[in-house]
N, CA, C and O of each residue as an XYZ file, in Angstrom:
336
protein
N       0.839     -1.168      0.000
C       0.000      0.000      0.000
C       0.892      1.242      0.000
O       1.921      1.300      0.673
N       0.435      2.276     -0.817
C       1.250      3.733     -0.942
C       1.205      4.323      0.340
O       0.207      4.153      1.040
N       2.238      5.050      0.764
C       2.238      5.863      2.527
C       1.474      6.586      2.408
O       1.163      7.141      3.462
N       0.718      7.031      1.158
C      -0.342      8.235      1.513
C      -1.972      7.614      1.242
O      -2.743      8.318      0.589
N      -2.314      6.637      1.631
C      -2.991      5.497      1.385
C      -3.659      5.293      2.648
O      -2.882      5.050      3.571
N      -4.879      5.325      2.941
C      -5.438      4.912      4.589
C      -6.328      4.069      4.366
O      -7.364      4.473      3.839
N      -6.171      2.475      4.741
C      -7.403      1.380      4.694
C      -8.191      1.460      5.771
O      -7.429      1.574      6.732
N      -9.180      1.462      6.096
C     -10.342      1.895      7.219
C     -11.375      0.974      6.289
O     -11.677      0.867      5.100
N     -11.854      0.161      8.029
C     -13.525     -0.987      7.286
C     -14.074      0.319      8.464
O     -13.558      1.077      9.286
N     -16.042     -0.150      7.680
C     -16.815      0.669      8.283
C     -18.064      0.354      8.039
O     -18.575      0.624      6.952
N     -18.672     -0.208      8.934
C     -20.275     -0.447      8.474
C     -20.917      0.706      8.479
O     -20.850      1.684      9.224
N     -21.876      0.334      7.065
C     -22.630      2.216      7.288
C     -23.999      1.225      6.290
O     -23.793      0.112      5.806
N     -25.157      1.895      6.203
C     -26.289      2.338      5.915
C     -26.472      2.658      4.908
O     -25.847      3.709      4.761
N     -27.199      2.293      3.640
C     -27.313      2.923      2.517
C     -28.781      3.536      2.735
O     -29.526      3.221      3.663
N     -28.997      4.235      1.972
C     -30.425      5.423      1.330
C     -30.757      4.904      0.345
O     -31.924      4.512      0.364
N     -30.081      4.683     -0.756
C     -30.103      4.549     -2.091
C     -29.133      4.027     -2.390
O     -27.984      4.273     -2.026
N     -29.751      2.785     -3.508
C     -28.589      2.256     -4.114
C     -29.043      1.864     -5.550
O     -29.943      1.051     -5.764
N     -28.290      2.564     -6.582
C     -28.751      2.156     -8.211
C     -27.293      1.799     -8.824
O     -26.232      1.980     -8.228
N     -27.409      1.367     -9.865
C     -26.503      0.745    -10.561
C     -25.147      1.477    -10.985
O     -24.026      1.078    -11.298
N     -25.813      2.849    -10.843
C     -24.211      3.919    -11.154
C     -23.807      4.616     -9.776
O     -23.171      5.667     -9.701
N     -24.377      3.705     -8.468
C     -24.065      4.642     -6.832
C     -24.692      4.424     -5.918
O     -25.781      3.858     -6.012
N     -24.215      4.785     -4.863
C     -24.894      4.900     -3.732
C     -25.100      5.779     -2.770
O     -24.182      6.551     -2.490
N     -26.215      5.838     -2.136
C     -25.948      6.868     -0.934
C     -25.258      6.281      0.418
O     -25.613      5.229      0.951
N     -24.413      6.966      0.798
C     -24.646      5.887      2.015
C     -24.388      7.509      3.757
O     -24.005      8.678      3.733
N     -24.864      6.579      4.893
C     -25.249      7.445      5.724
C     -24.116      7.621      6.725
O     -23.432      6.669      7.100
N     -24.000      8.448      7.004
C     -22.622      8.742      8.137
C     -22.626      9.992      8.487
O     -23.012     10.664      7.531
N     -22.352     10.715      9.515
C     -21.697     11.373     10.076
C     -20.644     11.919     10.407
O     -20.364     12.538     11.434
N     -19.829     11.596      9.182
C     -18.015     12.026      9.170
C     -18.241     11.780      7.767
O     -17.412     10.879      7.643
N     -18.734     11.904      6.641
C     -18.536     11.077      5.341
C     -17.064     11.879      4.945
O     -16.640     12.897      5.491
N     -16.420     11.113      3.833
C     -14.725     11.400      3.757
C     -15.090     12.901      2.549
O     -16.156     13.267      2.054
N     -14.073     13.304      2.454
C     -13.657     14.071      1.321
C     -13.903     13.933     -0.302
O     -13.336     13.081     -0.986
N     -14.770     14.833     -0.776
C     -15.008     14.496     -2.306
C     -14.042     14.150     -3.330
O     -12.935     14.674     -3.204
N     -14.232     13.356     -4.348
C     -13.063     12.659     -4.878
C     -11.930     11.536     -4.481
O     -10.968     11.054     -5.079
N     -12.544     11.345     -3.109
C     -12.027     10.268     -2.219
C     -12.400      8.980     -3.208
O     -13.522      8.792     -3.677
N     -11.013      7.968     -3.474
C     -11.504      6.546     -3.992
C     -11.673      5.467     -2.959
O     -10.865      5.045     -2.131
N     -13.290      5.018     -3.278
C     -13.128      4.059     -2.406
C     -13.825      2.366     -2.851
O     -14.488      2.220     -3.877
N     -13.535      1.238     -1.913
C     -14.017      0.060     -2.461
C     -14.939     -0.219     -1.009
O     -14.835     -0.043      0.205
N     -15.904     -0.776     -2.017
C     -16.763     -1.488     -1.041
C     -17.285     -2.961     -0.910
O     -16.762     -3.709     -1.736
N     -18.014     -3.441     -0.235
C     -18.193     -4.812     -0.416
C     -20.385     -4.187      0.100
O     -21.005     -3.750      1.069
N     -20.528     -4.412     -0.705
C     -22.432     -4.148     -0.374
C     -22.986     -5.527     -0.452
O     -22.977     -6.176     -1.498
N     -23.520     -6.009      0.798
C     -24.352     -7.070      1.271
C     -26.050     -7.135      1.039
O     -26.862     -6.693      1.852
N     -26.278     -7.574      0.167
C     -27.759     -7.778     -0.286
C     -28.323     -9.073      0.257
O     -28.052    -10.222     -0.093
N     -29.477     -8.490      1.532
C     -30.191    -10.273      1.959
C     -31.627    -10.151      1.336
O     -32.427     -9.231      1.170
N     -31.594    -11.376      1.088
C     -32.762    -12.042      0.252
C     -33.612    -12.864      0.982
O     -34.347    -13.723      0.493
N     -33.483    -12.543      2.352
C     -34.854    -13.541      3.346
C     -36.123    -13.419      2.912
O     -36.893    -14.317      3.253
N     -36.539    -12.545      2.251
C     -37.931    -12.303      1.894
C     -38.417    -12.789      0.470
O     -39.609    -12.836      0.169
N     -37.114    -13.243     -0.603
C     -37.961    -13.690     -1.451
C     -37.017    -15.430     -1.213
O     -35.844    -15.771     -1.363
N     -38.265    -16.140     -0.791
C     -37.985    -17.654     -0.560
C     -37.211    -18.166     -1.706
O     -36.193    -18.848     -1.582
N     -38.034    -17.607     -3.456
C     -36.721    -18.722     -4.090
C     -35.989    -18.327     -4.427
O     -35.850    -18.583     -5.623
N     -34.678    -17.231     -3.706
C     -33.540    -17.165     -4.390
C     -32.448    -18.028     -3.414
O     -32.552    -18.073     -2.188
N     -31.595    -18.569     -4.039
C     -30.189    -19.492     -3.339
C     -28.901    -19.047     -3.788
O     -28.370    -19.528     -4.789
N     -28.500    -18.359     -3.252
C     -28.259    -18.203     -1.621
C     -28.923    -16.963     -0.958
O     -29.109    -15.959     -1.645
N     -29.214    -16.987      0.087
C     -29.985    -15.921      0.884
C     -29.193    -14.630      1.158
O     -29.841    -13.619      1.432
N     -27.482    -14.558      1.095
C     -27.158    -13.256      0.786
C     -26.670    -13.283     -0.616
O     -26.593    -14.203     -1.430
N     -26.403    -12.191     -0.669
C     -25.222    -11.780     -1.965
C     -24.300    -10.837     -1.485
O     -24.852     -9.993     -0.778
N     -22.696    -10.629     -1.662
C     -22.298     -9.742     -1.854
C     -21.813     -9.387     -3.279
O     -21.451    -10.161     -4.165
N     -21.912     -7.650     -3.299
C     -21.314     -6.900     -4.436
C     -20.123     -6.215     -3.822
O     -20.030     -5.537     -2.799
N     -18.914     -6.708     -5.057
C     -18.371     -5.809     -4.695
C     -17.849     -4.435     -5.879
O     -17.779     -4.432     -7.108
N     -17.601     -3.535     -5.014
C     -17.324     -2.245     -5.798
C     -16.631     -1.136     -5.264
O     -16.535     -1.016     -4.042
N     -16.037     -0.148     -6.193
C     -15.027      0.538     -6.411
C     -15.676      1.898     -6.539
O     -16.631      1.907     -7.316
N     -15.360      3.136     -5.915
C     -15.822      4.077     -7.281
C     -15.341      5.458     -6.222
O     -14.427      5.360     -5.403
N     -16.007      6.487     -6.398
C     -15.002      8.256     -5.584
C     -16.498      8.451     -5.649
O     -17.415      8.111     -6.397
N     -16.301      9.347     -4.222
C     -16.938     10.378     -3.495
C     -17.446     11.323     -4.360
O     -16.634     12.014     -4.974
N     -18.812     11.519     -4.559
C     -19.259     12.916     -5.638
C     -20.243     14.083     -5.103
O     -20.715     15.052     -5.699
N     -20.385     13.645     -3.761
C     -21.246     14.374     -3.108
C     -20.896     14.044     -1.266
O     -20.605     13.009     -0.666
N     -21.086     15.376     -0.849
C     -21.353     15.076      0.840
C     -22.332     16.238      1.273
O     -22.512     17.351      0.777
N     -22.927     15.590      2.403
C     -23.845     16.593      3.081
C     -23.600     16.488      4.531
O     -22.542     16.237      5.107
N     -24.793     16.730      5.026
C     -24.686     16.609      6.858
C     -25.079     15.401      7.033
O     -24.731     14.892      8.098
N     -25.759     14.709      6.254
C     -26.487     13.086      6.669
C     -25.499     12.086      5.722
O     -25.949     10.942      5.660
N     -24.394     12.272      5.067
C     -23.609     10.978      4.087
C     -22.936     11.766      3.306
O     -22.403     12.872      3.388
N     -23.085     10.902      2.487
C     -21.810     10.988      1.286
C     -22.594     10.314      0.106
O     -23.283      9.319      0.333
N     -22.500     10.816     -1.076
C     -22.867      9.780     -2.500
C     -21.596      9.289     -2.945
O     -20.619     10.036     -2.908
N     -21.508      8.126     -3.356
C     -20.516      7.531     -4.227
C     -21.168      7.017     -5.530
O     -22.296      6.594     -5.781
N     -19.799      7.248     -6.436
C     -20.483      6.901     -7.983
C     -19.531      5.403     -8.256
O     -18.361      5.094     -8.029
N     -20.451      4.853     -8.725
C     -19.424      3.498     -8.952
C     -18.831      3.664    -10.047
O     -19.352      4.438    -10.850
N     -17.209      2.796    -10.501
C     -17.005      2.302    -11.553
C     -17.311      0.922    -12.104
O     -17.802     -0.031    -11.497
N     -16.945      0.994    -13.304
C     -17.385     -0.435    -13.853
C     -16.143     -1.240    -13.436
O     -15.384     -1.670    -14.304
N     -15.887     -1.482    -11.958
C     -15.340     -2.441    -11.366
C     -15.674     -3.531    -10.364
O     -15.178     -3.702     -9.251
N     -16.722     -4.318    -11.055
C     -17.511     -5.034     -9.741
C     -17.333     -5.989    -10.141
O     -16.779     -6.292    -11.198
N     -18.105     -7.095     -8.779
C     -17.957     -8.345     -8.743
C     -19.360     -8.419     -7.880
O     -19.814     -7.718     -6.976
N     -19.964     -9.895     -8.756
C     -21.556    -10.123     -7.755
C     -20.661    -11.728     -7.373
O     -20.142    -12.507     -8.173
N     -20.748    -11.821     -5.742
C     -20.292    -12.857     -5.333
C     -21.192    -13.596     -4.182
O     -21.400    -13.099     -3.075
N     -21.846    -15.256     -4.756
C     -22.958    -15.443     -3.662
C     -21.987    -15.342     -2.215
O     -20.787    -15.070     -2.231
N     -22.450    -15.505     -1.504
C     -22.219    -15.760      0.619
C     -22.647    -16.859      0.884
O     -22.633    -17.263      2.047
């Protein structure tokens, strides 16, 4: 990892989530243009026939927005859908 490089995990809350981003909720959200990767956990308890009952996505993308309640992130076309 580069010395000017900070890895930090963090569970947080999404608002919104569509195919080019997300919202997600915090109270410190980072600096715009910040790159970051995520791993987004999708559970499926409610519809009986899908197998497996989670999913993770994972994804990549920078900071394009902050407010007082989060941060938006825009994804790149760097993902991965991986069952759990």
């Amino acid at each position: 990892m580069e010395k000017d490089k900070v890895q930090e995990s963090v569970e947080l809350v999404t608002s919104n989530v569509c195919a080019g981003g997300a919202y997600l909720m915090t109270n410190s959200p980072l600096p715009m243009g910040t790159y970051v990767k995520m791993n987004l956990t999708l559970n499926f308890n409610r519809l009986h026939e899908l197998r497996p009952r989670l999913s993770i996505i994972d994804v990549s993308g920078y900071v394009i927005r902050t407010d007082h309640q989060g941060m938006a992130i825009r994804f790149d076309r760097k993902y991965k859908i991986l069952p759990h």
